[in-house]
N, C-alpha and C positions, 0 to 999 in steps of 0.2 A: 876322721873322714878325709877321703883324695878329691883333691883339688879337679883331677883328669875327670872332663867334660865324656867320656868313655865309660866311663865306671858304675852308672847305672843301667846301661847299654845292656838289652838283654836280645840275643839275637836266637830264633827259630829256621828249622830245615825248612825249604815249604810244604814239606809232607805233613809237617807239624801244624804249618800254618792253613792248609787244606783242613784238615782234621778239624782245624777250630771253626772255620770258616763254612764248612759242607761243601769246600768244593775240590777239583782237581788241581793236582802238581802244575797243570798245565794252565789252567786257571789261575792259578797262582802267577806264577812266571807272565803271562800275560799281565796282571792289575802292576808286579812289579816296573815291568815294564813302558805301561801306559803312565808311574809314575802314582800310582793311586796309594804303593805301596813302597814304602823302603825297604830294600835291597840293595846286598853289598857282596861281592864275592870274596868270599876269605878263604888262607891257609894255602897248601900244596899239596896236591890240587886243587883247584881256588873251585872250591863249592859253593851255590846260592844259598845266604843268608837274608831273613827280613826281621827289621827292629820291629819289638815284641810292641812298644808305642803306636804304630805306626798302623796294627789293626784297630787298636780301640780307637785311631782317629777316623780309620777306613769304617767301622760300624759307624762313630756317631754321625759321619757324612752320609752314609744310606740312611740314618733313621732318619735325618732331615731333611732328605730326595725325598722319602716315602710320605714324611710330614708336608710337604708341602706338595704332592702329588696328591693326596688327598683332599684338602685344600682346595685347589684349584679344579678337583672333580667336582668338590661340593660347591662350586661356583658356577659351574656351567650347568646342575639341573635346579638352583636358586629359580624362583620366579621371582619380577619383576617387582612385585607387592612387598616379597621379602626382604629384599635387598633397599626399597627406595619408600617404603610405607605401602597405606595402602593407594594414594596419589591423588587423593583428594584434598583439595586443598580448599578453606576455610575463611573467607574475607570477612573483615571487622565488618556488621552492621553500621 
């Protein structure tokens, strides 16, 4: 086993990474860019690479945007009953 922090480093085109994703090269290059994705340009001609890691962090960050956009939709059509009882409240005789 090598010690180099590299070596399980597995780098995709964005064409590749489009493909996985459903979206465009350009698309891509945009999420790298905003930082959502890692990318690195390598070789000569220094072409754009993204660490293969770096989508399964980008999914599991949308599934938990989308988790908790649900969430907070299902907050706002709560009634009042649901969320606090029914608000009747009960004094000892």
């Amino acid at each position: 086993m090598s010690d180099d922090p590299t070596s399980n480093v597995r780098l995709l085109a964005p064409a590749q990474v489009g493909e996985v994703l459903g979206v465009t090269v350009d698309e891509v290059m945009a999420l790298v860019h905003e930082g959502r994705l890692r990318g690195l340009r390598v070789g000569s001609p220094a072409r754009w690479r993204v660490d293969a890691a770096s989508i399964d962090e980008y999914l599991d960050d949308q599934a938990e945007e989308a988790r908790r956009m649900a969430l907070w939709r299902q907050s706002q059509t709560a009634s009042f009953p649901e969320l606090w009882g029914s608000g009747i409240v009960r004094r000892p005789d």
